[in-house]
Every structure is written in structure tokens, then in C-alpha cells.
Steps between C-alpha positions, in 0.01 A plus 500: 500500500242247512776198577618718769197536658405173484849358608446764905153335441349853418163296326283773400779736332632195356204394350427884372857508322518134346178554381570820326833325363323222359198666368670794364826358424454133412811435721517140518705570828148658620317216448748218673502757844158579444429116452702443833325747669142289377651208607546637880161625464358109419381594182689252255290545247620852412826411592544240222301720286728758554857308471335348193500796347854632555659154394315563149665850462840554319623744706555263818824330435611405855151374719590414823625170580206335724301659173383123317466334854249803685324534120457117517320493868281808453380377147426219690341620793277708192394300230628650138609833473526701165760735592525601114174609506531756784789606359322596146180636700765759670615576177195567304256801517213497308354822347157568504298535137512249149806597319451658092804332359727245574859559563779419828763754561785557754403797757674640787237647774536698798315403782412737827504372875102436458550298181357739268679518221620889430654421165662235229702520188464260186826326411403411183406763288342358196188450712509875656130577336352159658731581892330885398135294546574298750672725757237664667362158592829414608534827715164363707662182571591390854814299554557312832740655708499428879701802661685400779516839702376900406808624326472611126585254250419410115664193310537486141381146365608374135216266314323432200177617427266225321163626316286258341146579412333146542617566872682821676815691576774417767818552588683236615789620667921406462662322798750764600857361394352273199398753275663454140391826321338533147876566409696203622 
């Protein structure tokens, strides 16, 4: 919806939608339109920052074909860009508190419209007691997710959820389309 918004040169609804995609989908599509749409707006900076980060992500096996040439002139135009690293900020959510015990397991979590999160299941159950701990903290979490209009919507997000007790817990969530499963 965003692309077609952008492409009758509907800006604001455009933005709203590719923004949602990107953020709450990790669409690499997302981010080249939503780069595009940057680029029209003379911001180069988060346009390269932005098609940097879809051309590190699996799931984007066809970018467009003026994709090396208008990544080349906006890095330029920009200085470095670390589109890696916006990608893996996306991704993460931190939870609040020092962790009791280490151990990383595979979660699925349902997230509401206002990025609460209402609910998430442990994957791998050999760590259920340690998930048990954790989950509350997990329910008080926030995850990013730009809606692009009022209607009622939750996403379901697959990731692994890291606790260390020298540092914290996070879950760092799959790239929809790359996920391999703890079974294959």
C-alpha cells in the first residue's frame, strides 16, 4: 500500500505504510520505497541507511536495477552508513531488570497494535522454568511498531531470547522468510 501511495505521490500515507512495513515487517521492499521516498525528501543519509539495510537481508533476492548506482550516490552524498546496524537495532528489544541465569531460547510473541506485547510461547522447552522467570519482564516490554492507520492488527514475531547475567535479556527477532527452526 505504501508503494502505491507513493507511486500517485500520496507522501504522508506512503510514508505511514512503508514505515509500518519496514519497522514491523523488516520488508526489505519497505526500506528500498521508503529509501526512495527519503531520497525525494533530500535526506540521503537515511536513504542509504535505509537501502543499506535491505541489501544485507536474505530475503531480498531481486533489488531493483538502479539499486548499486542510487546506493552508490546517496552513500556518497552521506558519509558511511551502517545499514546492518539499524537493521539489528529494529530487531532487538531489550528487557528491563539483570537476568538470574543464563540461557537463549527460541520464542514466538504476539504483539498488539500499541506494541505491547499480550503474550509469547517458549519453543524450546528444556528452559520452560528459566522462560517461567523471565516472562513477566518480557510481557512489560515495548516493541516498535509504527501503525500505519486505526484498524486492529497484531503480528506474531519469531526470535530468540538471550539472558546473560553479566549483562541483560533481549530478543532479537527472525527476519520473516529466513527463519530455520530449532528443527531443521
Amino acid at each position: 500500500m505504501g508503494a502505491s501511495a507513493r507511486a500517485i505521490n500520496d507522501t504522508a500515507r506512503a510514508e505511514r505504510y512503508l514505515v509500518s512495513a519496514w519497522q514491523g515487517g523488516f520488508l526489505p521492499q519497505a526500506a528500498w520505497f521508503l529509501g526512495a521516498l527519503r531520497e525525494k525528501q533530500r535526506r540521503p543519509g537515511e536513504a542509504a541507511m535505509l537501502w543499506s539495510a535491505a541489501a544485507t537481508m536474505a530475503g531480498w533476492a531481486t533489488p531493483p536495477v538502479e539499486f548499486a548506482e542510487r546506493l552508490a550516490a546517496a552513500r556518497g552524498k552521506a558519509g558511511a552508513i551502517d545499514g546492518a546496524e539499524l537493521l539489528m537495532k529494529l530487531r532487538t528489544v531489550t528487557l528491563s531488570g539483570a537476568p538470574t541465569e543464563d540461557f537463549t531460547t527460541e520464542v514466538l510473541v504476539l504483539v498488539a497494535a500499541d506494541g505491547r506485547i499480550e503474550g509469547a510461547r517458549n519453543l524450546t522447552p528444556k528452559h520452560q522454568p528459566a522462560f517461567d522467570r523471565v516472562l513477566p519482564r518480557l510481557k512489560a516490554a515495548r516493541v516498535p511498531f509504527p501503525r500505519p492507520d486505526e484498524r486492529t492488527v497484531k503480528i506474531v514475531r519469531r526470535g530468540l531470547l538471550v539472558c546473560n547475567r553479566v549483562s541483560t535479556c533481549a530478543v532479537v527477532f527472525d527476519i520473516p522468510g529466513t527463519e530455520t527452526g530449532s528443527d531443521g
